[in-house]
C-alpha positions as CSV (number, residue, x, y, z in Angstrom):
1,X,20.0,26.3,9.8
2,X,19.9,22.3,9.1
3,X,16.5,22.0,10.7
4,X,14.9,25.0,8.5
5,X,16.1,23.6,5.4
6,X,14.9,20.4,6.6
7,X,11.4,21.4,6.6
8,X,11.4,23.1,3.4
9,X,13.1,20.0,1.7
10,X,9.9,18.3,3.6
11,X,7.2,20.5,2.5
12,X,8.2,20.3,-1.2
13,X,8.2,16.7,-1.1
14,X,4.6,16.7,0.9
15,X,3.4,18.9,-2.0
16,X,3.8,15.4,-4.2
17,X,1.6,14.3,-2.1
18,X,4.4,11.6,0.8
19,X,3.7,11.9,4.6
20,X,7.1,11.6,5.6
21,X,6.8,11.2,9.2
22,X,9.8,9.0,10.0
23,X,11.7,11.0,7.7
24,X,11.4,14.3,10.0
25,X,11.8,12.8,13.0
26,X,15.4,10.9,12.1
27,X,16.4,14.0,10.0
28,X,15.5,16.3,13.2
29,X,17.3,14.1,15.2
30,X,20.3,14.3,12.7
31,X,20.1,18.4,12.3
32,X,20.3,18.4,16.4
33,X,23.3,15.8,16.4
34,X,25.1,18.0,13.3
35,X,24.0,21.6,15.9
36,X,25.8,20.0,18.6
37,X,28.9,19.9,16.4
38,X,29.0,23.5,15.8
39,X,28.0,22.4,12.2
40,X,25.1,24.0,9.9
41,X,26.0,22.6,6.1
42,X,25.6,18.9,6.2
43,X,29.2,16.8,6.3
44,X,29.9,13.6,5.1
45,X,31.4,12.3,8.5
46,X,28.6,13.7,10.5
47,X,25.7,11.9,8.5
48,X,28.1,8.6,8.9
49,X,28.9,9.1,12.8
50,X,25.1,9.9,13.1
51,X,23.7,7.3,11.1
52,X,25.9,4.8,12.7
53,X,24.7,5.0,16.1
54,X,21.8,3.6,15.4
55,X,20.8,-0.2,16.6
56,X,20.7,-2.5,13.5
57,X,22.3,-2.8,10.3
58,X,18.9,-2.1,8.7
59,X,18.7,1.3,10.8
60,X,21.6,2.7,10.2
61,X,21.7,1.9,6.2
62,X,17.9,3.3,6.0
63,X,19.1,6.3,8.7
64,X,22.1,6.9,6.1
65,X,20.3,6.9,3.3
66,X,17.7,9.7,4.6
67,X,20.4,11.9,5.1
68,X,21.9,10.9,1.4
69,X,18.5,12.2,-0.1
70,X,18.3,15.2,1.9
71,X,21.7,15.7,1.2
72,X,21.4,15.7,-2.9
73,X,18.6,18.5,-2.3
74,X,20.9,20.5,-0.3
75,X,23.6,19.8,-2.2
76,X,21.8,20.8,-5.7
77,X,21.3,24.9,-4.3
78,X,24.6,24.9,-2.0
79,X,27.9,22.5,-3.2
80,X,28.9,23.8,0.8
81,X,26.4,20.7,2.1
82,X,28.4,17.5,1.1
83,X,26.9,14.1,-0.3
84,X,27.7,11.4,1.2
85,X,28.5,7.8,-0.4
86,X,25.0,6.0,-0.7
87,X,26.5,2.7,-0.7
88,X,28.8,3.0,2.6
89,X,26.4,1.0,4.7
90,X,25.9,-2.8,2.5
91,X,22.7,-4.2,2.4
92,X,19.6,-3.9,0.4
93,X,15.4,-3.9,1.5
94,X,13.8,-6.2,-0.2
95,X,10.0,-6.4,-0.7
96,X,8.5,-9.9,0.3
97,X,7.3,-11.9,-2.0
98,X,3.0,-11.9,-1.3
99,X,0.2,-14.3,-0.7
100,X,-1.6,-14.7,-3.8
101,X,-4.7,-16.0,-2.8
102,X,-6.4,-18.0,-5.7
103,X,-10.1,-17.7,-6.5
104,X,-11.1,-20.6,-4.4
105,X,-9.4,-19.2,-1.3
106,X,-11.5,-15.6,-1.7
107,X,-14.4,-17.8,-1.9
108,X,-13.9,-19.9,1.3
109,X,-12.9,-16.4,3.5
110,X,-15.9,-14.8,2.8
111,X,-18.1,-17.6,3.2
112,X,-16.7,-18.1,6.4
113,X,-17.4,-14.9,7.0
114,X,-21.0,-15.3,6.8
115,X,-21.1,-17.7,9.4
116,X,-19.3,-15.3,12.2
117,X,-21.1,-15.2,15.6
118,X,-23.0,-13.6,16.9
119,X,-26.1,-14.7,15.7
120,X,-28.6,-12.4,14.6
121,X,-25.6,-9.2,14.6
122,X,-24.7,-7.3,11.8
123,X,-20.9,-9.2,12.1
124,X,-20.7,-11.6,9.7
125,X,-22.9,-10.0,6.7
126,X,-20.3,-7.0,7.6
127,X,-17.0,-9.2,7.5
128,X,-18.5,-10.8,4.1
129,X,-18.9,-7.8,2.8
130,X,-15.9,-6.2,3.0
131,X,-14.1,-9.1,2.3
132,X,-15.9,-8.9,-0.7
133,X,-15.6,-5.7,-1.7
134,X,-11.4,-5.9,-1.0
135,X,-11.3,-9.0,-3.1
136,X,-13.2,-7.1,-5.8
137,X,-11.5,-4.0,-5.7
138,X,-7.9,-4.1,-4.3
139,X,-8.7,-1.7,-1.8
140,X,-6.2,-0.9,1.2
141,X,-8.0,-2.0,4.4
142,X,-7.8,1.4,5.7
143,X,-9.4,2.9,2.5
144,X,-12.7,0.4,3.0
145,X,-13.3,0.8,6.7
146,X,-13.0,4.8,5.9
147,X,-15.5,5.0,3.6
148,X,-18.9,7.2,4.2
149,X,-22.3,6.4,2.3
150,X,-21.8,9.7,0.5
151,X,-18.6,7.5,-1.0
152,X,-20.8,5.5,-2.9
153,X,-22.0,6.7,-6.0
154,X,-23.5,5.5,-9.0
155,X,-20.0,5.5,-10.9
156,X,-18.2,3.6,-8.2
157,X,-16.6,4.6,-4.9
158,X,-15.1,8.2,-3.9
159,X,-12.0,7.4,-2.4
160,X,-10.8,10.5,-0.3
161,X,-7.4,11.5,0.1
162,X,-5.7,8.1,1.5
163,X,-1.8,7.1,1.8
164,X,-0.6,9.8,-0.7
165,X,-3.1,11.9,-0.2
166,X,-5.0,11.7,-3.6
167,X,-8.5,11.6,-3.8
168,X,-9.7,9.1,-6.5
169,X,-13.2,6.8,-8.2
170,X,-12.7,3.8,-8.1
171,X,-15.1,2.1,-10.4
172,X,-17.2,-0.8,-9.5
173,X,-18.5,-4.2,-10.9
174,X,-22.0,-4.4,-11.4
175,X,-22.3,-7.6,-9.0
176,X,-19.8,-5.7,-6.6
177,X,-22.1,-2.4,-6.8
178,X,-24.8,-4.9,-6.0
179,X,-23.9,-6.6,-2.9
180,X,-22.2,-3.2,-1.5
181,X,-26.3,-1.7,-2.2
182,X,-27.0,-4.8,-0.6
183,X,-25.3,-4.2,2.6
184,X,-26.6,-0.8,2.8
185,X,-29.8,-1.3,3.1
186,X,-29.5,-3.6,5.5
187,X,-27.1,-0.9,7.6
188,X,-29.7,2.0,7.2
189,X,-32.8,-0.4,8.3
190,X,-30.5,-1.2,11.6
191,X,-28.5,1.7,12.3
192,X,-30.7,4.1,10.9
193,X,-27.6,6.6,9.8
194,X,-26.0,7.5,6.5
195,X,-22.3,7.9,7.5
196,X,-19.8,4.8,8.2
197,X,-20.9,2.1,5.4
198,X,-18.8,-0.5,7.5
199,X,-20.4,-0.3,11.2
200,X,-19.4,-2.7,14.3
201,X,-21.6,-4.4,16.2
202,X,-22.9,-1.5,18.4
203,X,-23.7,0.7,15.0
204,X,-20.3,2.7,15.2
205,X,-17.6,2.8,11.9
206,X,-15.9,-0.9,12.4
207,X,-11.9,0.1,13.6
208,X,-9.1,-1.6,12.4
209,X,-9.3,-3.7,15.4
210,X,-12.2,-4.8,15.6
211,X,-11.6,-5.5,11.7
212,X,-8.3,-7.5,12.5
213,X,-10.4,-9.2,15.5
214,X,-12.5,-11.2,12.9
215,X,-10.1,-11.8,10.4
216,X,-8.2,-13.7,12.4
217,X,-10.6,-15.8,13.1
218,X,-11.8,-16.0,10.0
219,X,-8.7,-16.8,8.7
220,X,-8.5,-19.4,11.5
221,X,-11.1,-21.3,10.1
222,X,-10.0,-21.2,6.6
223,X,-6.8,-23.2,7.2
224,X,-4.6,-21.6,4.3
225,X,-1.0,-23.1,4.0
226,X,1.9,-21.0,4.0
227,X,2.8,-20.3,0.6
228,X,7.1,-21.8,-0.7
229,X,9.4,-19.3,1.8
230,X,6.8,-19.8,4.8
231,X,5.0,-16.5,3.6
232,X,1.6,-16.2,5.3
233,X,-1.1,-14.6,4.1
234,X,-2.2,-11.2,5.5
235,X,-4.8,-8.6,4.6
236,X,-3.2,-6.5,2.7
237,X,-2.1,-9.7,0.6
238,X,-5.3,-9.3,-1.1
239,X,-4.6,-6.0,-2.5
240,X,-1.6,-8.0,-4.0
241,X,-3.9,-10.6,-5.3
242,X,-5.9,-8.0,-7.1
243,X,-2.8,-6.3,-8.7
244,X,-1.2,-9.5,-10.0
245,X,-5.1,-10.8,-11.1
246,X,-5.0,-7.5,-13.6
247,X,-1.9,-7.4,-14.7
248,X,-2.1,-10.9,-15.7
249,X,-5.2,-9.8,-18.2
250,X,-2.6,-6.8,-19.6
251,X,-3.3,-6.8,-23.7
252,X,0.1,-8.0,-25.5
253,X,1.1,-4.7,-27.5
254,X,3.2,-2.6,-26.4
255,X,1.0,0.4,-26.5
256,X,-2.2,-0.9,-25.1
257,X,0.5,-2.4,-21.7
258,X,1.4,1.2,-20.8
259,X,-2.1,1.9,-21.2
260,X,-3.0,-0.7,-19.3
261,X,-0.4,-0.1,-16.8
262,X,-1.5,3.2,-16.2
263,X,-5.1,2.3,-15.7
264,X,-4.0,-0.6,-12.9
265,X,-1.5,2.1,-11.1
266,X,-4.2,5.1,-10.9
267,X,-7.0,2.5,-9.8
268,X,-5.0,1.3,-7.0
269,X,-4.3,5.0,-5.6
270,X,-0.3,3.8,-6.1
271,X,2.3,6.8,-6.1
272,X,3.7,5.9,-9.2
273,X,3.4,3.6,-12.0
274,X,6.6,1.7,-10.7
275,X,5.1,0.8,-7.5
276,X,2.6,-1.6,-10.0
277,X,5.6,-3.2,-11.9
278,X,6.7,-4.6,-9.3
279,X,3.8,-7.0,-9.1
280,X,5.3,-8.5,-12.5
281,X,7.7,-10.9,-9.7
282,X,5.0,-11.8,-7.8
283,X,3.9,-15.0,-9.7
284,X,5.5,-17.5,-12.0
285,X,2.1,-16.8,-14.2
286,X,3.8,-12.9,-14.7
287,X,7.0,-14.0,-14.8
288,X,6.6,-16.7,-17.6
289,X,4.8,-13.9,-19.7
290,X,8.0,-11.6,-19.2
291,X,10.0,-14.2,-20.4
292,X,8.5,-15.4,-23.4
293,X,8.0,-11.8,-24.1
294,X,11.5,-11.5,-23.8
295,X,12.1,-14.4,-26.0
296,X,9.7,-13.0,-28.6
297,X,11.8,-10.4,-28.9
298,X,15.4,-11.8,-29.1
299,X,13.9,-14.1,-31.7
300,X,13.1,-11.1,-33.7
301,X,9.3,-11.2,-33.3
302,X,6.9,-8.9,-31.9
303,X,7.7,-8.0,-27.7
């Protein structure tokens, strides 16, 4: 009974567009731990003996908590299924604070991108380029190395169904349009197709690895220093770098920042505005304009 309701509770929150795939697997694992106790409404002391077996502290508090949103579901058509206490196992996930790279940094990576081996290969106009284009864009890694020519219209990119699986345009940059036009022409003279706009060096879409292969190198060469906490820049730090960059230009009334907000949170493909506030921690640049805004408005002026 625990694993049907299971999947409904699964399928409805699909719908909103989540993958879920951890999520099924633990809470299959849990229905088949909660069977083999003769049980089929979900119990308090089963979720904890379950979620307790697990190997770390940060298991069994994120194991726990699975079963604690399941549970309010459950609990919300049938008071039988019991909630347990959210807070039972301590501890809280916290995001890490990202690389910001500044503008100086972006330009370095992609220049040393240009000068990738080997010469003659489409490598290093390919790294630039979609260095570039993440840079410009905020793109997730996956979300450039998966786009098709056909993506590329005149009113910016298509971006089809991705991490949430929405489909959205992301507009373009005149100089970003450009370069990506640029780099298109050169793939159609060499590869002669019209499908994968980022191609490896034998004419196939670039992977992930062979993505990760070069950046490493790349960022090798650059010699960027850890930021304060030892945090290193990654990839996907540049997606960060692109949400901090525009919130930073957010107007200063009220009305045109949830505008604004809105804008930033549907451009990036995020699941929900809140997912783009939390960039507002990410630099002392956002935080100092929180604060004064803050101040502003204990002082009786305008927030």
């Amino acid at each position: 009974m625990l694993t049907t309701l299971i999947d409904t509770w699964l399928a409805t929150r699909r719908a909103s567009g989540f993958a879920l795939r951890k999520y099924e697997r633990h809470l299959h694992r849990f229905a088949a731990f909660a069977a083999a106790r003769g049980e089929d409404h979900l119990r308090t002391d089963t979720a904890l003996a379950w979620a307790g077996q697990a190997g770390t502290p940060g298991q069994r508090r994120r194991h726990f908590q699975q079963v604690v949103h399941l549970a309010r579901y459950l609990h919300a058509e049938d008071a039988r299924h019991e909630i347990p206490p959210a807070g039972h196992f301590p501890g809280q996930w916290h995001r890490p604070v990202p690389y910001i790279y500044t503008p100086d940094d972006a330009r370095r990576l992609i220049e040393i991108a240009t000068r990738l081996g080997p010469a003659g290969s489409m490598r290093p106009r390919t790294m630039s380029t979609v260095l570039a284009l993440l840079f410009a864009t905020g793109l997730r890694i996956s979300e450039a190395l998966a786009l098709c020519t056909a993506d590329v219209t005149p009113d910016g990119l298509g971006i089809r169904k991705t991490k949430f699986g929405k489909t959205r345009l992301v507009p373009l940059h005149p100089s970003a349009q450009d370069g990506l036009e640029q780099y298109l022409h050169c793939h159609r003279a060499l590869a002669g197709g019209d499908d994968p706009v980022f191609v490896s060096r034998d004419g196939t879409r670039l992977s992930y690895g062979g993505f990760r292969k070069a950046w490493l190198v790349v960022l090798g060469q650059a010699g960027l220093s850890p930021r304060s906490g030892g945090r290193r820049p990654r990839v996907h730090d540049i997606r960060h770098t692109f949400a901090t960059r525009a919130l930073e230009s957010a107007p200063d009334r009220r009305d045109r920042i949830a505008r604004h907000m809105l804008a930033v949170s549907t451009y990036l493909g995020h699941s929900g505005v809140a997912d783009t506030y939390w960039y507002f921690q990410t630099t002392p640049t956002l935080m100092a304009q929180v604060a004064d805004a803050c101040q502003r408005h204990f002082e009786g002026g305008r927030p």
